[in-house]
N, C-alpha and C positions, 0 to 999 in steps of 0.2 A: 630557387635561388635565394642567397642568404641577404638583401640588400640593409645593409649598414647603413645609410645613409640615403635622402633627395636632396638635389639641390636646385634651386629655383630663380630663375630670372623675375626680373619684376616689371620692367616696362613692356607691353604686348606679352606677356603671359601670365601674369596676377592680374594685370587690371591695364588701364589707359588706350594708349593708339601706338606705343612705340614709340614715342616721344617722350621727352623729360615732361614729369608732373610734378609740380613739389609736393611734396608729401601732406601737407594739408586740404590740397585738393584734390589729393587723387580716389581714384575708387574703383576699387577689386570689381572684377565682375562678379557676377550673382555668385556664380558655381565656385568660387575662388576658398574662401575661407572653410567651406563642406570639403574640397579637395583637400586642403590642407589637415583637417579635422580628421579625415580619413586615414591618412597618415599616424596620424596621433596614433589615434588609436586600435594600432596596425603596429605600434609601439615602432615604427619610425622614425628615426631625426631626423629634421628638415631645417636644411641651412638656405637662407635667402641669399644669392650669387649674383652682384649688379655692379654694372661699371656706370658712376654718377660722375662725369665731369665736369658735370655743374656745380659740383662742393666747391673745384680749384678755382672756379668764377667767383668764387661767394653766393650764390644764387639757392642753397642749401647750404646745411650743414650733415657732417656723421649724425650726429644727436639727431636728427630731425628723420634720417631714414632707419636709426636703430629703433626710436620709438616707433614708428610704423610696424616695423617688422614685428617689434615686441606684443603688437596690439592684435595682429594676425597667430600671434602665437608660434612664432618660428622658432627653433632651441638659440641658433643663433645667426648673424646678420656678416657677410664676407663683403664689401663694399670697396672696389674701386674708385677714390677719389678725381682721379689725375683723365690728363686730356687721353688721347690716342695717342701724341708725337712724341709723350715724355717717354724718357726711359724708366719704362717702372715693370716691374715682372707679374702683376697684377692684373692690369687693361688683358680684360679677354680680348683677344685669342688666347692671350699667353696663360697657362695652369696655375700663377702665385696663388688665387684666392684661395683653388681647389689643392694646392699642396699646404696651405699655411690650416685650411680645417681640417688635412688629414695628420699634420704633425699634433696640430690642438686638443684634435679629437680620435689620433689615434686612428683611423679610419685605411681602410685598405681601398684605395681608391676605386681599386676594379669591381667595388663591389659594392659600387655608389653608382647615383643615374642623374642625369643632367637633364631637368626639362625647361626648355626656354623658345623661343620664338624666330632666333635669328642663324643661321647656318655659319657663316663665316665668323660667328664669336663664339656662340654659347655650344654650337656641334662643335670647333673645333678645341675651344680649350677641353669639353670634354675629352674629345679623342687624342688629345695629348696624354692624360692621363690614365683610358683606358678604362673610364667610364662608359655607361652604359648609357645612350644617347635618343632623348623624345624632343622630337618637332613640334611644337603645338601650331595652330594653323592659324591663330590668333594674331594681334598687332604685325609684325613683318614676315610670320610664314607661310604665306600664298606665295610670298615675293621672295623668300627663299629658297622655296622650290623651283619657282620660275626665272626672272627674268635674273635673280642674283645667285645661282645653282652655279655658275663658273666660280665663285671665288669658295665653294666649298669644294668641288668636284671629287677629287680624291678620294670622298667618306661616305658614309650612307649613313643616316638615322637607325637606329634599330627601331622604330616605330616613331610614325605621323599620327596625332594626335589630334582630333577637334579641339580641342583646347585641353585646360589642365586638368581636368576632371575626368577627361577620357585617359589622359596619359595616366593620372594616378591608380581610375581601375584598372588598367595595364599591369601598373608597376604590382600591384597586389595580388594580381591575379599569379605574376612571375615571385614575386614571395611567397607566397603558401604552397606552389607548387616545390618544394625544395631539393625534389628526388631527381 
């Protein structure tokens, strides 16, 4: 398979607990930055995908999680500023992020993979688009599978992940296989 593109959640599956960290305190797990590495050089892009509604609090800024992203080495950074109740076409569930980096970068969505940690945002905006969809088991996906699996129901993972390092040898494994 030809994948064009990853895209990555950042709270419980870069690094933290699933909770808002401001970016000066936060910190990748070990495997975090090798994962991403690995991409690289798999020739890869890797867009970071995050809904920050702490930005519209003032409690961050953009600038504060592009640098972040910029220091892990992503190509580039898709950021949901706004709460959950605005109207905005961005806040996962909803596809904005992932259609504004497929118009940017040209990107044939279905041939992009979504790995993030929560079922009911980061599965379903992918499967709106028809991306290819990993679970990591990290920050909120023990609790995505379990006790919060009703509000994704409809969809399935194409692969549950230990975390993001498991899911990237995955995705690697299904890129070199291309036949």
């Amino acid at each position: 398979m030809n994948i064009e593109a990853v895209f990555i959640d950042r709270d419980g599956t870069i690094g933290g607990t699933g909770h808002f960290i401001h970016p000066e305190e936060f910190t990748p797990y070990l495997f975090s930055k090798e994962a991403i590495r690995l991409l690289k050089d798999h020739h890869i892009r890797t867009f970071a995908c995050t809904n920050q509604h702490r930005i519209s609090r003032g409690e961050a800024t953009l600038d504060d999680f592009y640098k972040e992203f910029q220091s892990y080495e992503f190509d580039d950074a898709f950021i949901c500023p706004h709460r959950s109740g605005d109207d905005c076409h961005c806040h996962k569930p909803k596809p904005g992020m992932l259609l504004e980096a497929s118009k940017k970068y040209h990107l044939d969505l279905t041939k992009t993979v979504f790995i993030g940690d929560v079922g009911s945002t980061d599965m379903l905006a992918a499967h709106a688009v028809g991306a290819m969809k990993i679970l990591v088991l990290t920050g909120w996906g023990r609790g995505s599978l379990a006790q919060y699996r009703d509000s994704w129901s409809d969809i399935d993972p194409d692969y549950v992940a230990e975390n993001l390092l498991d899911a990237v040898r995955w995705i690697i494994r299904k890129h070199e296989d291309k036949g």
